[in-house]
C-alpha positions as CSV (number, residue, x, y, z in Angstrom):
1,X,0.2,-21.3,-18.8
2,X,3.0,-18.7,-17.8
3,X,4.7,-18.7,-14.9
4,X,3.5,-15.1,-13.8
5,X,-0.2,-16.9,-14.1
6,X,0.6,-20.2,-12.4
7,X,1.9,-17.7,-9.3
8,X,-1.2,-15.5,-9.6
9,X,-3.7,-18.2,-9.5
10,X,-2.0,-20.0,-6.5
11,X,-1.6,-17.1,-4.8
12,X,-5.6,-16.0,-5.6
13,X,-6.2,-19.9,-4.4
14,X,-5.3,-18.8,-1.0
15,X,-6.8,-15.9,-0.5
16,X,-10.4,-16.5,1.7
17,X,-13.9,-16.4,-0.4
18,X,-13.8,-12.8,2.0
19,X,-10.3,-11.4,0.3
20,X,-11.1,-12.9,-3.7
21,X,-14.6,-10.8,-3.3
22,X,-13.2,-7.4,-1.4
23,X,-9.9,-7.2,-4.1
24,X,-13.2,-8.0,-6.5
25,X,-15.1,-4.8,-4.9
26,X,-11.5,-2.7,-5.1
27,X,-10.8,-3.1,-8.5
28,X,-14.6,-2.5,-9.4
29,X,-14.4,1.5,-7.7
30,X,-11.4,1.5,-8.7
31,X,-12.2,1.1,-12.8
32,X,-15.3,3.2,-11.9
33,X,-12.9,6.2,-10.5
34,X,-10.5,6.0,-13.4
35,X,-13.3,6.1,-15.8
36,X,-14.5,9.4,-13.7
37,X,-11.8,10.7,-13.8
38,X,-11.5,10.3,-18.0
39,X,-14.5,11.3,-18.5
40,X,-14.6,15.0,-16.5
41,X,-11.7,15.8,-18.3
42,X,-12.9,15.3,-21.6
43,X,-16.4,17.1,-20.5
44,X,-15.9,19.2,-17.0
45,X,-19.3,20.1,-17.2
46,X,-21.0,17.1,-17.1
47,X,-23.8,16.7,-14.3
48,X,-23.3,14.1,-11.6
49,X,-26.5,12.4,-13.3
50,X,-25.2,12.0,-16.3
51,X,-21.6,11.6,-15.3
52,X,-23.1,8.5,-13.4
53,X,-24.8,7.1,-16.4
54,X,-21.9,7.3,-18.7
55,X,-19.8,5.6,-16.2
56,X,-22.2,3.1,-15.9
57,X,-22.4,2.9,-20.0
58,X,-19.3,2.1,-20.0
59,X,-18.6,-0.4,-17.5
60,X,-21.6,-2.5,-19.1
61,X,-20.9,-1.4,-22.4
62,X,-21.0,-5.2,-23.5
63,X,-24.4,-5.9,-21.9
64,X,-27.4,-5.3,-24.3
65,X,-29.7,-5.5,-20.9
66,X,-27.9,-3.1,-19.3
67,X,-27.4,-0.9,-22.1
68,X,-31.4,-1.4,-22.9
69,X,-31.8,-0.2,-19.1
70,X,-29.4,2.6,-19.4
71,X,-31.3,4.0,-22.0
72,X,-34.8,3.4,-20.4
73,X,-33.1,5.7,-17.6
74,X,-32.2,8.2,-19.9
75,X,-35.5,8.5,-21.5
76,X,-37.5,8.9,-18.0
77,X,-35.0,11.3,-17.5
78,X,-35.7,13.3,-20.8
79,X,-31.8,13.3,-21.2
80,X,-32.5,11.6,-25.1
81,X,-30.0,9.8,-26.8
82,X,-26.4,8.7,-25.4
83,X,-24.0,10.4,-26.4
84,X,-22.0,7.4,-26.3
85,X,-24.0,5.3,-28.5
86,X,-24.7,7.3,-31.0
Protein backbone atom coordinates (compact mmCIF):
# COMPACT_ATOMS: atom_id res chain seq x y z
CA UNK A 1 0.00 0.00 0.00
CA UNK A 2 1.18 3.68 -0.77
CA UNK A 3 2.00 5.95 1.55
CA UNK A 4 -0.71 8.55 0.56
CA UNK A 5 -3.24 5.37 1.50
CA UNK A 6 -1.58 4.21 4.71
CA UNK A 7 -2.04 8.21 5.79
CA UNK A 8 -5.70 8.26 4.51
CA UNK A 9 -6.80 5.19 6.16
CA UNK A 10 -5.29 6.22 9.61
CA UNK A 11 -6.45 9.39 9.34
CA UNK A 12 -10.31 7.95 8.21
CA UNK A 13 -9.46 5.41 11.42
CA UNK A 14 -9.89 8.45 13.61
CA UNK A 15 -12.49 10.10 12.44
CA UNK A 16 -15.93 9.06 14.80
CA UNK A 17 -18.69 6.52 13.16
CA UNK A 18 -20.53 10.35 13.14
CA UNK A 19 -17.61 12.12 10.85
CA UNK A 20 -16.83 8.66 8.31
CA UNK A 21 -20.85 8.84 7.66
CA UNK A 22 -21.37 12.85 7.32
CA UNK A 23 -17.95 13.13 4.82
CA UNK A 24 -19.99 9.79 3.36
CA UNK A 25 -23.34 12.13 3.03
CA UNK A 26 -20.97 15.09 1.51
CA UNK A 27 -19.41 13.44 -1.13
CA UNK A 28 -22.82 11.71 -2.08
CA UNK A 29 -24.68 15.54 -2.86
CA UNK A 30 -21.74 16.40 -3.83
CA UNK A 31 -21.41 13.69 -6.95
CA UNK A 32 -25.23 14.24 -7.29
CA UNK A 33 -24.55 18.21 -7.88
CA UNK A 34 -21.73 17.70 -10.23
CA UNK A 35 -23.72 15.31 -12.17
CA UNK A 36 -26.59 18.21 -12.26
CA UNK A 37 -24.66 20.34 -13.09
CA UNK A 38 -23.27 18.04 -16.39
CA UNK A 39 -26.23 17.16 -17.21
CA UNK A 40 -28.26 20.84 -17.63
CA UNK A 41 -25.63 21.78 -19.65
CA UNK A 42 -25.77 19.17 -22.09
CA UNK A 43 -29.79 19.48 -22.04
CA UNK A 44 -31.02 23.03 -20.30
CA UNK A 45 -34.40 21.98 -20.84
CA UNK A 46 -34.68 19.12 -19.01
CA UNK A 47 -37.61 18.93 -16.38
CA UNK A 48 -36.78 18.62 -12.68
CA UNK A 49 -38.48 15.11 -13.01
CA UNK A 50 -36.55 13.88 -15.33
CA UNK A 51 -33.37 15.71 -14.50
CA UNK A 52 -33.90 13.70 -11.12
CA UNK A 53 -34.20 10.47 -12.76
CA UNK A 54 -31.21 10.78 -14.88
CA UNK A 55 -29.23 11.75 -11.92
CA UNK A 56 -30.36 8.95 -10.23
CA UNK A 57 -29.57 6.63 -13.54
CA UNK A 58 -26.51 7.47 -13.23
CA UNK A 59 -25.40 7.25 -9.68
CA UNK A 60 -26.87 3.55 -9.75
CA UNK A 61 -25.91 2.95 -13.19
CA UNK A 62 -24.24 -0.44 -11.97
CA UNK A 63 -27.34 -1.66 -10.04
CA UNK A 64 -29.74 -3.83 -12.35
CA UNK A 65 -32.48 -3.27 -9.31
CA UNK A 66 -32.18 0.06 -9.34
CA UNK A 67 -32.02 0.50 -12.92
CA UNK A 68 -35.18 -2.06 -13.14
CA UNK A 69 -36.87 0.50 -10.63
CA UNK A 70 -35.77 3.54 -12.53
CA UNK A 71 -37.45 2.29 -15.38
CA UNK A 72 -40.72 1.12 -13.54
CA UNK A 73 -40.77 4.99 -12.64
CA UNK A 74 -40.40 6.07 -16.00
CA UNK A 75 -43.13 3.90 -17.28
CA UNK A 76 -45.85 5.09 -14.56
CA UNK A 77 -44.69 8.29 -15.55
CA UNK A 78 -45.36 7.74 -19.36
CA UNK A 79 -41.77 9.26 -19.87
CA UNK A 80 -40.92 5.75 -22.14
CA UNK A 81 -37.59 4.71 -22.63
CA UNK A 82 -34.28 6.25 -21.06
CA UNK A 83 -32.57 8.10 -22.86
CA UNK A 84 -29.62 6.88 -21.21
CA UNK A 85 -30.01 3.31 -21.78
CA UNK A 86 -30.96 3.15 -24.94
Amino acid sequence: MSNINELFDRRIGKLSTAERLSRTADCFQAMQKMIRHSLLKSNPGLSENELRLQIAERMYLTDQKAQRLLQQIRNLNGSGDSPTNG
